[in-house]
N, CA, C and O atoms as CSV, one atom per row, in Angstrom:
chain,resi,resn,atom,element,x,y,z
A,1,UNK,N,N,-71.700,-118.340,12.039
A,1,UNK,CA,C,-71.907,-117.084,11.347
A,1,UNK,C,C,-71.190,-115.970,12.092
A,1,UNK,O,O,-71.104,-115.934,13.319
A,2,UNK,N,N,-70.597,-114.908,11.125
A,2,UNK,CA,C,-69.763,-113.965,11.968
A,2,UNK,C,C,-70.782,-112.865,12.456
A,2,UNK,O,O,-71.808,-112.689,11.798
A,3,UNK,N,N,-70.603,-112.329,13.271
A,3,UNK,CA,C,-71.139,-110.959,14.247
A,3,UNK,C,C,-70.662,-110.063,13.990
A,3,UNK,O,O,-69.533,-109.710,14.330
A,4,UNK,N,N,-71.687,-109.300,13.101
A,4,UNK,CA,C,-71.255,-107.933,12.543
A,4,UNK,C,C,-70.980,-106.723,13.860
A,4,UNK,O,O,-71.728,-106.838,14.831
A,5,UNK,N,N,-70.147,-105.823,13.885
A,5,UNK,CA,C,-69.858,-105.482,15.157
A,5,UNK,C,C,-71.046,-103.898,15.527
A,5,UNK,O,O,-70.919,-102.849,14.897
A,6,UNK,N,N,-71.720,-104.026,16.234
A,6,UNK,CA,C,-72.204,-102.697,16.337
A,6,UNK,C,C,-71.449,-101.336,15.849
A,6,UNK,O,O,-70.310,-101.073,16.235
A,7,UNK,N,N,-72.348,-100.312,14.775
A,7,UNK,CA,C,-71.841,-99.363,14.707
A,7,UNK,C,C,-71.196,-98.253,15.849
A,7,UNK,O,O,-71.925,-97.948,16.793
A,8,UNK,N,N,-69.756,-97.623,15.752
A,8,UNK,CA,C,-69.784,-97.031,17.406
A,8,UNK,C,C,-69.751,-95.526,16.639
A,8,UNK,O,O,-69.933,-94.685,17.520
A,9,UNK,N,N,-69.647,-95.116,15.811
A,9,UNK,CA,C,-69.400,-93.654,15.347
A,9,UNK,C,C,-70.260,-93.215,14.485
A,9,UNK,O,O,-70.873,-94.079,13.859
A,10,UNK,N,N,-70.500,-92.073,14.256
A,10,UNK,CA,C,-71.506,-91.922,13.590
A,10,UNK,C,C,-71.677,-91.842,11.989
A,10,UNK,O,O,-72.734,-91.957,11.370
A,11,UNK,N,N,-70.211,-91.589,11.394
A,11,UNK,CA,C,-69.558,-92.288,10.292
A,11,UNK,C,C,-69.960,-93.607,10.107
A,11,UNK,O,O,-70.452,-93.866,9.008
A,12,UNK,N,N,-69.838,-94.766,11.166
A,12,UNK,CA,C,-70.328,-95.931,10.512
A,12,UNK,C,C,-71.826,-96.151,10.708
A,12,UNK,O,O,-72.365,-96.825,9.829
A,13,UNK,N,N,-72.339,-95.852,11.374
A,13,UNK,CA,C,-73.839,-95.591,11.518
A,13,UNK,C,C,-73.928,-95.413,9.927
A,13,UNK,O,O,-73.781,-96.330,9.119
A,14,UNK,N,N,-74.213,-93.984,9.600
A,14,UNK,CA,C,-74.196,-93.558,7.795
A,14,UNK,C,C,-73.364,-94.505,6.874
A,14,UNK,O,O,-73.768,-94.647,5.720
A,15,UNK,N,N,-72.208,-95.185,7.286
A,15,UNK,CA,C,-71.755,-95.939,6.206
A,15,UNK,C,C,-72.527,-97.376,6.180
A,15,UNK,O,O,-72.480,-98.079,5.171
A,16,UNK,N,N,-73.226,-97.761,7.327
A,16,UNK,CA,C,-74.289,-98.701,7.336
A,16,UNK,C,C,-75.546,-98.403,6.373
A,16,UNK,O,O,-75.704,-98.962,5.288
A,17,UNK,N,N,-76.301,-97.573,6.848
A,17,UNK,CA,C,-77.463,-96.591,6.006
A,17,UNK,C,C,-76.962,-96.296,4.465
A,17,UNK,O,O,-77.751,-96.565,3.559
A,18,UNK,N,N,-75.846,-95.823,4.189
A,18,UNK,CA,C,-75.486,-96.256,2.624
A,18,UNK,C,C,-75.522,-97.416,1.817
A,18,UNK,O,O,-76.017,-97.503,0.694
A,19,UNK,N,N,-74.782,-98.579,2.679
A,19,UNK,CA,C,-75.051,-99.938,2.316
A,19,UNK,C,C,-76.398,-100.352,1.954
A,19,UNK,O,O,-76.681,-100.730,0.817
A,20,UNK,N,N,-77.258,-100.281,2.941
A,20,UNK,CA,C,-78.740,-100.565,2.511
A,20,UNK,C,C,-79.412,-99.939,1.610
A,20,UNK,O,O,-80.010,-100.362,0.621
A,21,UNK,N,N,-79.226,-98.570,2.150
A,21,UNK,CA,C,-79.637,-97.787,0.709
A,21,UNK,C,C,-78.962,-98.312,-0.694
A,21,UNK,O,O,-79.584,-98.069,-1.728
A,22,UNK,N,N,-77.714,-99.023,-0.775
A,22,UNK,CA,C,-76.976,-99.316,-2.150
A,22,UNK,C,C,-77.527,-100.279,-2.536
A,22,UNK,O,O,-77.580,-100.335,-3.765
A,23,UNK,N,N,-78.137,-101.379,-1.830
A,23,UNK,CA,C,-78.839,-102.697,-2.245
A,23,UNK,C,C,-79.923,-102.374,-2.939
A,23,UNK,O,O,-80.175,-103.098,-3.902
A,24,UNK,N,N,-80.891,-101.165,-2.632
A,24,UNK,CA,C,-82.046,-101.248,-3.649
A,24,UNK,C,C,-81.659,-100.202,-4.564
A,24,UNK,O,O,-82.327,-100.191,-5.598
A,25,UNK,N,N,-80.859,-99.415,-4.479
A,25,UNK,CA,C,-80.448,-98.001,-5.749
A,25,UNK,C,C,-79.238,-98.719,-6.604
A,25,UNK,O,O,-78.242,-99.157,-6.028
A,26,UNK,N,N,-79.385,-98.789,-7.818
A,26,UNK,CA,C,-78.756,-98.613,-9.055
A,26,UNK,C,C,-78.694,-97.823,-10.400
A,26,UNK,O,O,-79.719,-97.358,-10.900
A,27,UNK,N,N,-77.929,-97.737,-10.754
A,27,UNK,CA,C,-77.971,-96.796,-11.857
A,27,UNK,C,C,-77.330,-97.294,-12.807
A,27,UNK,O,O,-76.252,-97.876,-12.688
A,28,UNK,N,N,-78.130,-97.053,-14.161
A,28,UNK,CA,C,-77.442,-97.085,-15.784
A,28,UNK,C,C,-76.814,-96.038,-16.274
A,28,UNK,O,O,-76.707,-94.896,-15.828
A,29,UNK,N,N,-76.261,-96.705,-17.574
A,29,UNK,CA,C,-76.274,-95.385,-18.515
A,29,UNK,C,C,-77.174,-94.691,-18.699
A,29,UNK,O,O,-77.004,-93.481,-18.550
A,30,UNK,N,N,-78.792,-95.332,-19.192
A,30,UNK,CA,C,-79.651,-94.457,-19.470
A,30,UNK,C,C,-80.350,-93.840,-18.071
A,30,UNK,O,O,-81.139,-92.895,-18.086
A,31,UNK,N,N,-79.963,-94.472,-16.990
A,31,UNK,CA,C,-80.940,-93.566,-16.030
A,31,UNK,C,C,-79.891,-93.903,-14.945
A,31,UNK,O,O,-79.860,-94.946,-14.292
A,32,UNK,N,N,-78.621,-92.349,-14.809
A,32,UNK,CA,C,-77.869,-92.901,-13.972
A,32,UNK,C,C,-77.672,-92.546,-12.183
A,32,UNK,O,O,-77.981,-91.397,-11.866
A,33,UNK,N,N,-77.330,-93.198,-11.389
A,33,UNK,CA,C,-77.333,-93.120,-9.761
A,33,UNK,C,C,-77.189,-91.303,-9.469
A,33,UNK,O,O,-76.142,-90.756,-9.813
A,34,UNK,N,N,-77.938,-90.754,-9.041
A,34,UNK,CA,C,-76.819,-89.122,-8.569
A,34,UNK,C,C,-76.782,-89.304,-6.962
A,34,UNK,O,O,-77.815,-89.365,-6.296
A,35,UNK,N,N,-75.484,-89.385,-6.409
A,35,UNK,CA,C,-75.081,-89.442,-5.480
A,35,UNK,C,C,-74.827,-88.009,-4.840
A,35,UNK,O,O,-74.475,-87.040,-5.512
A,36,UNK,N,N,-75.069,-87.976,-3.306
A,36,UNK,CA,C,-75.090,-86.868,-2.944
A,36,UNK,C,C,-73.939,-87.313,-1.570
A,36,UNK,O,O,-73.865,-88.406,-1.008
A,37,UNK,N,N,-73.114,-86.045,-1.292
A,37,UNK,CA,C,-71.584,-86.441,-0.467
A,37,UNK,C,C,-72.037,-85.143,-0.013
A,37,UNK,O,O,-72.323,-84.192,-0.740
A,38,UNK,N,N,-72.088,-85.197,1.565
A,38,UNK,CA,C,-72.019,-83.727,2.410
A,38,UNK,C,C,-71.226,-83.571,3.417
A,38,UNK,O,O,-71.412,-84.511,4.190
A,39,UNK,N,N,-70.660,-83.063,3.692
A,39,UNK,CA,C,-69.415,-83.206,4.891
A,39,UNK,C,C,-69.767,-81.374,5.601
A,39,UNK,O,O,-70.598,-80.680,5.015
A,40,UNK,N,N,-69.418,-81.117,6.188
A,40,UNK,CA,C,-69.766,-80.340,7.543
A,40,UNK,C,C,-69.497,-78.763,6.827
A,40,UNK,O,O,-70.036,-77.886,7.503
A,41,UNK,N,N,-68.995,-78.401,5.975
A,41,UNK,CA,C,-68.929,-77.040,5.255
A,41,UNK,C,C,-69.581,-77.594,3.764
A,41,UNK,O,O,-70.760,-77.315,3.547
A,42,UNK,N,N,-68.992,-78.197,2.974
A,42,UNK,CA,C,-69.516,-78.299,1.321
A,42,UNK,C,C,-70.479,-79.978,1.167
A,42,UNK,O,O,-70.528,-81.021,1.820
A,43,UNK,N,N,-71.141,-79.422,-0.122
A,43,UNK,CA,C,-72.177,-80.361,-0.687
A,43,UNK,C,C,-71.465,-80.609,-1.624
A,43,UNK,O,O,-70.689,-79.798,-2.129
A,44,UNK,N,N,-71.702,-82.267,-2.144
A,44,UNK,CA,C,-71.147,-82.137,-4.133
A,44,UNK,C,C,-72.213,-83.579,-4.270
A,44,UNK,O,O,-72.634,-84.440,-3.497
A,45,UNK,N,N,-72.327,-83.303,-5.502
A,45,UNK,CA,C,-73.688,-84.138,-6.050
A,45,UNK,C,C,-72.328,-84.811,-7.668
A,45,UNK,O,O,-71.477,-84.177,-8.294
A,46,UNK,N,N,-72.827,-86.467,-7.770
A,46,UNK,CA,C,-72.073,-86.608,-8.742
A,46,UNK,C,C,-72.915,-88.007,-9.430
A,46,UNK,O,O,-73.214,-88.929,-8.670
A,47,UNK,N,N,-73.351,-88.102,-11.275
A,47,UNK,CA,C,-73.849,-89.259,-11.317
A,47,UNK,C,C,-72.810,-90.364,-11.941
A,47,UNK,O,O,-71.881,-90.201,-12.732
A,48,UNK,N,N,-73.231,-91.375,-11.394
A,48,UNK,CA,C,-72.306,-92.424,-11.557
A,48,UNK,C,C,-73.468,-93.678,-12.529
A,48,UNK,O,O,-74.694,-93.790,-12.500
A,49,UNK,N,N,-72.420,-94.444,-13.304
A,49,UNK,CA,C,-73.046,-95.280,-13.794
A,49,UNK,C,C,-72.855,-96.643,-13.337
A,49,UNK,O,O,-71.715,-96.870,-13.742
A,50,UNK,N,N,-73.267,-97.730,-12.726
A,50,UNK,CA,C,-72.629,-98.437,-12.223
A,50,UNK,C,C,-72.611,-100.267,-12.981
A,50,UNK,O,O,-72.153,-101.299,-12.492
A,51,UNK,N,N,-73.321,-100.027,-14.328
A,51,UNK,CA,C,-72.778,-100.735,-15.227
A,51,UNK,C,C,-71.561,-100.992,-15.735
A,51,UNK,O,O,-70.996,-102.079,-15.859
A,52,UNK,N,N,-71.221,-99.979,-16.003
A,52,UNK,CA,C,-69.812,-99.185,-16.608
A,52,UNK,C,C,-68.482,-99.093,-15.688
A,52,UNK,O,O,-67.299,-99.145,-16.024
A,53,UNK,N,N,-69.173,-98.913,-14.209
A,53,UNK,CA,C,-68.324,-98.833,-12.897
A,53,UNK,C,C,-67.165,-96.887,-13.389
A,53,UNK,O,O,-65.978,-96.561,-13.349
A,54,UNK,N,N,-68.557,-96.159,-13.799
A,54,UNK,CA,C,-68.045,-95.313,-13.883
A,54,UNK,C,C,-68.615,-93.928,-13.729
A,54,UNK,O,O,-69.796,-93.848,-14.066
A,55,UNK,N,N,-67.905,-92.528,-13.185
A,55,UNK,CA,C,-68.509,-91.540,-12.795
A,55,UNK,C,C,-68.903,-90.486,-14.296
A,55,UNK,O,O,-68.233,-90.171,-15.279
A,56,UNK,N,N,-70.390,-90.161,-13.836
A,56,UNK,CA,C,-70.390,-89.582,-15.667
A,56,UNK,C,C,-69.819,-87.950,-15.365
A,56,UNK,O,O,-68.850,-87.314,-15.781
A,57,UNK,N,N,-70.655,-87.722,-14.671
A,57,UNK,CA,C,-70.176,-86.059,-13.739
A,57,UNK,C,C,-70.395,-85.597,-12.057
A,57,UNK,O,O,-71.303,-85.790,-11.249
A,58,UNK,N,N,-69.306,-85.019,-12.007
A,58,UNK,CA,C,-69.265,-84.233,-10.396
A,58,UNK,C,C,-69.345,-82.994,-10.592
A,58,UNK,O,O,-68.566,-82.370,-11.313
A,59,UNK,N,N,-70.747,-82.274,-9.676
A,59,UNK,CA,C,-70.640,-81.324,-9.248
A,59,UNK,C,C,-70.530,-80.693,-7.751
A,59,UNK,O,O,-71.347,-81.166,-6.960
A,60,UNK,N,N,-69.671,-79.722,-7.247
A,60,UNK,CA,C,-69.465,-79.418,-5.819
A,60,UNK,C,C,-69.546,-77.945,-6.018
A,60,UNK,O,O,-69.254,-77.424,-7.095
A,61,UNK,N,N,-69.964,-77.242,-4.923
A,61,UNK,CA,C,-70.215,-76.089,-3.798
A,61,UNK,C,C,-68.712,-74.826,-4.223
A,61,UNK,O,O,-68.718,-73.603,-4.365
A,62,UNK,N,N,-67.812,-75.650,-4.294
A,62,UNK,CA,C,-66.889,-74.471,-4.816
A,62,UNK,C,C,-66.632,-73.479,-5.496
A,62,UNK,O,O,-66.565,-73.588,-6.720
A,63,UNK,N,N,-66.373,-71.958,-4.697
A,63,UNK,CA,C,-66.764,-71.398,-5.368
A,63,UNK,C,C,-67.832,-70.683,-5.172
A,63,UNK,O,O,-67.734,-69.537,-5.610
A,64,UNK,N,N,-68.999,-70.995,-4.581
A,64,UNK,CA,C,-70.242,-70.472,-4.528
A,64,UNK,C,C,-70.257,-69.801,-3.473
A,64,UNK,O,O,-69.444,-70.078,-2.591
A,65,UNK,N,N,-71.249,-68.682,-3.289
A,65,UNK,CA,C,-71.648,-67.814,-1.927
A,65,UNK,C,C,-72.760,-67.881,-1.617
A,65,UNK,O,O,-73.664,-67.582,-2.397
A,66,UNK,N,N,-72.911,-68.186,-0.714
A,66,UNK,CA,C,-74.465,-68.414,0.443
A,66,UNK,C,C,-74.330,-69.092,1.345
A,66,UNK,O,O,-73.361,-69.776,1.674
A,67,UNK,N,N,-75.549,-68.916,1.933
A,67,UNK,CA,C,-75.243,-70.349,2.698
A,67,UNK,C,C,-75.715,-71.705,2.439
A,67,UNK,O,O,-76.333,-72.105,1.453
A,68,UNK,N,N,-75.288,-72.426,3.585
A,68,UNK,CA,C,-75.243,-73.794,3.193
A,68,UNK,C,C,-76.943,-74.605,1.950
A,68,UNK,O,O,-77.146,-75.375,1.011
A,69,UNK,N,N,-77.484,-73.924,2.659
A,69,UNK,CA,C,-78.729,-74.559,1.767
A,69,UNK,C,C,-79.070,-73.960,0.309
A,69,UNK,O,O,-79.525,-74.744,-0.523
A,70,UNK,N,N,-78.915,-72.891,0.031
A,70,UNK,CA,C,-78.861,-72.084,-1.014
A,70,UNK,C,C,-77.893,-72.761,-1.617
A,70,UNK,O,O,-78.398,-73.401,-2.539
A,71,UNK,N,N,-76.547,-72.963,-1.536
A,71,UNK,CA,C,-75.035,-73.621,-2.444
A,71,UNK,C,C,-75.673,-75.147,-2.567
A,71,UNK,O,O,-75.453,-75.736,-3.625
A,72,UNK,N,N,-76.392,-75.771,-1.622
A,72,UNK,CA,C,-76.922,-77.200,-1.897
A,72,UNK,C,C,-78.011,-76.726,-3.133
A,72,UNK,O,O,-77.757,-77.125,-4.270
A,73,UNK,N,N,-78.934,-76.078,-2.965
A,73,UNK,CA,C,-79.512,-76.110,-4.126
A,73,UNK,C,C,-79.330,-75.394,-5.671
A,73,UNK,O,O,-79.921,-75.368,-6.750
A,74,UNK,N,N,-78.545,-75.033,-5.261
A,74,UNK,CA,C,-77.719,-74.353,-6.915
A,74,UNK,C,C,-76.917,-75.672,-7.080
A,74,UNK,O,O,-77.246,-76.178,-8.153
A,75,UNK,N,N,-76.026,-76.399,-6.456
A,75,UNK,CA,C,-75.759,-77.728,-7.007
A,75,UNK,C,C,-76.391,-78.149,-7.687
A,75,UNK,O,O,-75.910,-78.292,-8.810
A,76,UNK,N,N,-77.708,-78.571,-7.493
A,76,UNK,CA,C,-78.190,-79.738,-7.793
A,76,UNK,C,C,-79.004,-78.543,-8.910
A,76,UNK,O,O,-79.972,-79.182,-9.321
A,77,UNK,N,N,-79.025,-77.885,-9.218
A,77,UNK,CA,C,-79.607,-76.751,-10.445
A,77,UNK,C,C,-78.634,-76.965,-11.750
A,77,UNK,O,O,-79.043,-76.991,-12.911
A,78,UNK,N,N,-76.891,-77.156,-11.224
A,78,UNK,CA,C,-75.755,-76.522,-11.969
A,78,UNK,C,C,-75.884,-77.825,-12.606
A,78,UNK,O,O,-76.010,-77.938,-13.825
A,79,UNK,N,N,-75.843,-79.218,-11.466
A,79,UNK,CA,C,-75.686,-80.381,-12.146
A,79,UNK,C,C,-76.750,-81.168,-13.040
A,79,UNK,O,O,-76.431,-82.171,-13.679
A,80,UNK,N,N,-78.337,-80.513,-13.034
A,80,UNK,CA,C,-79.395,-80.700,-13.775
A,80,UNK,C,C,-78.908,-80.545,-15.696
A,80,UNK,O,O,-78.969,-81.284,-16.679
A,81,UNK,N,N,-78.390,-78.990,-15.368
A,81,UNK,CA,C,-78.099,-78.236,-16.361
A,81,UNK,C,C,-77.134,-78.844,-17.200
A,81,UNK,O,O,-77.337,-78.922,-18.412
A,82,UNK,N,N,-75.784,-79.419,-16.512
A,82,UNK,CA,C,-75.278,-80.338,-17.273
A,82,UNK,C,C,-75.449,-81.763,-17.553
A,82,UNK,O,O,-74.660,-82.346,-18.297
A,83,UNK,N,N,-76.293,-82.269,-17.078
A,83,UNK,CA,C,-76.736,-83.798,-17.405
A,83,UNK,C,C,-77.577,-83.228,-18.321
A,83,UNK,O,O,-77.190,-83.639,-19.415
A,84,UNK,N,N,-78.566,-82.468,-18.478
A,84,UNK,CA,C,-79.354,-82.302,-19.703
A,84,UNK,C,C,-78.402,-82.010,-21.142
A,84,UNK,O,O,-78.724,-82.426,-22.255
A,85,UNK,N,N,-77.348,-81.318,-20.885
A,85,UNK,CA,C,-76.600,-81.213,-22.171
A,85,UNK,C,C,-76.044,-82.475,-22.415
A,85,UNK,O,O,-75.743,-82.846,-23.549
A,86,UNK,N,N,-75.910,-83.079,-21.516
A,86,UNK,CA,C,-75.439,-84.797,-22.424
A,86,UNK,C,C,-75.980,-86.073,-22.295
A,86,UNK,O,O,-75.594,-87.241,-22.256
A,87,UNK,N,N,-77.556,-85.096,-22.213
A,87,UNK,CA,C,-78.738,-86.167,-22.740
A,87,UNK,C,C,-78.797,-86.627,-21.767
A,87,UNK,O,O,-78.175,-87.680,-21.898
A,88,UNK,N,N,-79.239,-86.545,-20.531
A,88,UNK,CA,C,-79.896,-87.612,-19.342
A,88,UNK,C,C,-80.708,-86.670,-18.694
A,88,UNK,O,O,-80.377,-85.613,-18.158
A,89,UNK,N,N,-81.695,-87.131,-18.797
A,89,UNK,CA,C,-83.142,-86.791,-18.120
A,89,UNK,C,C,-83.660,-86.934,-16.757
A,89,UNK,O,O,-84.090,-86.120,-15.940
A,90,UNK,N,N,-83.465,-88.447,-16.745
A,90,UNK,CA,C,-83.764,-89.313,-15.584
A,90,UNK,C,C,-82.607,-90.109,-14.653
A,90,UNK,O,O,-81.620,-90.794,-14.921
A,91,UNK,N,N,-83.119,-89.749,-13.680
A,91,UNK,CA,C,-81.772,-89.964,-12.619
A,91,UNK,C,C,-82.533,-91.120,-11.535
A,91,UNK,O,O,-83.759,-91.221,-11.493
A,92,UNK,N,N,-81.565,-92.005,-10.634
A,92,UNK,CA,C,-82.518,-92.622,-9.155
A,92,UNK,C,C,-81.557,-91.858,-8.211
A,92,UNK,O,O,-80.366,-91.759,-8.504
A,93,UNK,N,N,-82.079,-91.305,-7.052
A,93,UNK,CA,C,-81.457,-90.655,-6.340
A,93,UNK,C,C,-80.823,-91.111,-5.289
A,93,UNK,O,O,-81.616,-91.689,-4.545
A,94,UNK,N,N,-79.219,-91.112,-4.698
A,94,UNK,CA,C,-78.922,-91.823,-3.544
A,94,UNK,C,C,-78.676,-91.197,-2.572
A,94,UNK,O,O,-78.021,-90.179,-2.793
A,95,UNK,N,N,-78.878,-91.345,-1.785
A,95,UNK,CA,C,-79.141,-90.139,-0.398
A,95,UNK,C,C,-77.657,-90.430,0.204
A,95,UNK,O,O,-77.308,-89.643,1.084
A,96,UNK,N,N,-76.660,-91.543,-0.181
A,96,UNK,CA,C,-75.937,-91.802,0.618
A,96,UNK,C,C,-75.696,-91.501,1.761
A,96,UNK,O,O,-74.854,-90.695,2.156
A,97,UNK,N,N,-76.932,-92.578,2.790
A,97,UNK,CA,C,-76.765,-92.631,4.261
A,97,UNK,C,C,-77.313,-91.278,4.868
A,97,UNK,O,O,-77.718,-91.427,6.020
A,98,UNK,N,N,-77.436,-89.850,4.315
A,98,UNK,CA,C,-77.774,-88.707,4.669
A,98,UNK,C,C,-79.381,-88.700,4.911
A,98,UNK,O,O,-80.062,-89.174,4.001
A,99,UNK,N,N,-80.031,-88.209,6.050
A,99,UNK,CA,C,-81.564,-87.888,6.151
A,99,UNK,C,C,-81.714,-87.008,4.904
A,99,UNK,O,O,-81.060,-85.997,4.647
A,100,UNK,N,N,-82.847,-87.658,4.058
A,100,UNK,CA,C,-83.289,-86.276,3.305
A,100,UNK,C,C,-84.418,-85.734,3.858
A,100,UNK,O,O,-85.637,-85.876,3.950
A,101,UNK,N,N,-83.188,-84.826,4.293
A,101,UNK,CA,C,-83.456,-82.940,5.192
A,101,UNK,C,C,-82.506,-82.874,5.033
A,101,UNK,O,O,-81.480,-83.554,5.072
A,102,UNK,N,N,-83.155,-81.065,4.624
A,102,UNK,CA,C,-81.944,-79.724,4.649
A,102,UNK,C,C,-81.560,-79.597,3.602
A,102,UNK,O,O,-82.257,-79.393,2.608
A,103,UNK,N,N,-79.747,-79.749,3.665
A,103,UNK,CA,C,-79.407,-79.732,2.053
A,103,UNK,C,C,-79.851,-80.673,1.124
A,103,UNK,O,O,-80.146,-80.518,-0.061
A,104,UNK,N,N,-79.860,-81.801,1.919
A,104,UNK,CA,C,-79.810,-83.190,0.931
A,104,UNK,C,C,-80.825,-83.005,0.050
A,104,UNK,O,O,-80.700,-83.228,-1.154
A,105,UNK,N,N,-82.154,-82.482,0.733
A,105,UNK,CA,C,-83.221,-82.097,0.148
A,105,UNK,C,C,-83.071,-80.594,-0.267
A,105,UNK,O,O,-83.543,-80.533,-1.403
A,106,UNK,N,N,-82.818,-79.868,-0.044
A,106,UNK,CA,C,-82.370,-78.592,-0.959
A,106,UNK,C,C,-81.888,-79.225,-2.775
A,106,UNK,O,O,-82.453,-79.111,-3.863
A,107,UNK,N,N,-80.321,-80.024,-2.239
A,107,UNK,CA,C,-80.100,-80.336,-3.435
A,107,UNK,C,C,-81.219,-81.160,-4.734
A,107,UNK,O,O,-81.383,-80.843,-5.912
A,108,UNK,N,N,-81.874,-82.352,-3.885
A,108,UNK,CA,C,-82.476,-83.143,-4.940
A,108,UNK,C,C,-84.033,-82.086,-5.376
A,108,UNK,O,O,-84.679,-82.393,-6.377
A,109,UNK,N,N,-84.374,-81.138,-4.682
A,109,UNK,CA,C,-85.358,-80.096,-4.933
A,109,UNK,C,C,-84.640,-78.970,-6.492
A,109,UNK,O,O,-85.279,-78.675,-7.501
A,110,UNK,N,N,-83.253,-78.592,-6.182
A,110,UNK,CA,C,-82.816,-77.845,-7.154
A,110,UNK,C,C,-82.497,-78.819,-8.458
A,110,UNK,O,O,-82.703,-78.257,-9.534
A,111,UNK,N,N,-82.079,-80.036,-8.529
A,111,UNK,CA,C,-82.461,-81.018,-9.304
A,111,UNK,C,C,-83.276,-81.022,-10.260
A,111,UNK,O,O,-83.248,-80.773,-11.465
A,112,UNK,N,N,-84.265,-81.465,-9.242
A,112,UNK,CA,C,-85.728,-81.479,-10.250
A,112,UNK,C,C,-86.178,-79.993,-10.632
A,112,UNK,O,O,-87.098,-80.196,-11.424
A,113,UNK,N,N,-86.031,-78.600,-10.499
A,113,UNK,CA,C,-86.263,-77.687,-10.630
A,113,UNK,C,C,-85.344,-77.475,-12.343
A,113,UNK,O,O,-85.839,-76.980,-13.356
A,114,UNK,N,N,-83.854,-78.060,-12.177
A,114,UNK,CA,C,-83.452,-77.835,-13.147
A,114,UNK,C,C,-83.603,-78.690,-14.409
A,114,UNK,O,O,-83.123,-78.492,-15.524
A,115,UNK,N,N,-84.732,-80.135,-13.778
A,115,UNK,CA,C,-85.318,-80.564,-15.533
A,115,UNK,C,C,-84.863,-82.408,-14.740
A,115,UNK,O,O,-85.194,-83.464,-15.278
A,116,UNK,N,N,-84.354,-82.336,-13.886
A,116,UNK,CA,C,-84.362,-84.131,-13.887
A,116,UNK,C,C,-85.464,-85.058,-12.905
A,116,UNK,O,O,-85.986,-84.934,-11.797
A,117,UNK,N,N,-85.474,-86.130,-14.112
A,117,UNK,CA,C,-86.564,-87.060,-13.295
A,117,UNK,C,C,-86.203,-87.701,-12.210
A,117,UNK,O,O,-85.309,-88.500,-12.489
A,118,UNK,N,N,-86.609,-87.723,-10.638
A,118,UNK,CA,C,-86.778,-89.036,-10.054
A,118,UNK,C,C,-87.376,-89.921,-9.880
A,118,UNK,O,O,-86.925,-90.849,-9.210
């Protein structure tokens, strides 16, 4: 059996923690994945269907003024607002690898504020 190599960065650390997290999160058409991507200035939240092997919508931080936690949760407000106009309600949420704290949780808080199920 091969020997998976210890994570050394903290990139693969989180790209480990995504993996696992990907084994139990899936998403449909009718109830699709919203993925959350944060990198060291911007947030972007996007749902994907992974039946289909396809992205339904991306929303990102561009553009916006505040700070970091405020722009995370108007994301996840902006992107509520448009999944409800094309009919999706219910979402499973993927933290991709990120602690939910802070934005991550800012965003999936402005989410559900703007009308979607987790």
């Amino acid at each position: 059996m091969r020997r998976i190599p210890i994570p050394k960065t903290a990139e693969e650390q989180r790209y480990r923690r995504h993996l696992r997290v990907r084994k139990k999160v899936s998403g449909t058409g009718e109830r699709p994945r919203l993925v959350v991507f944060r990198s060291l200035k911007h947030i972007y939240a996007q749902l994907v269907d992974d039946v289909t092997h396809k992205t339904i919508m991306t929303v990102g931080d561009n553009g916006m003024s505040g700070k970091k936690t405020e722009k995370a949760s108007l994301v996840g407000k902006s992107l509520a607002e448009k999944a409800k106009a094309a009919g999706i309600s219910k979402v499973t949420f993927d933290r991709a690898g990120f602690r939910y704290h802070g934005r991550v949780k800012a965003l999936a808080d402005g989410a559900r504020e703007g009308g979607l199920e987790f």
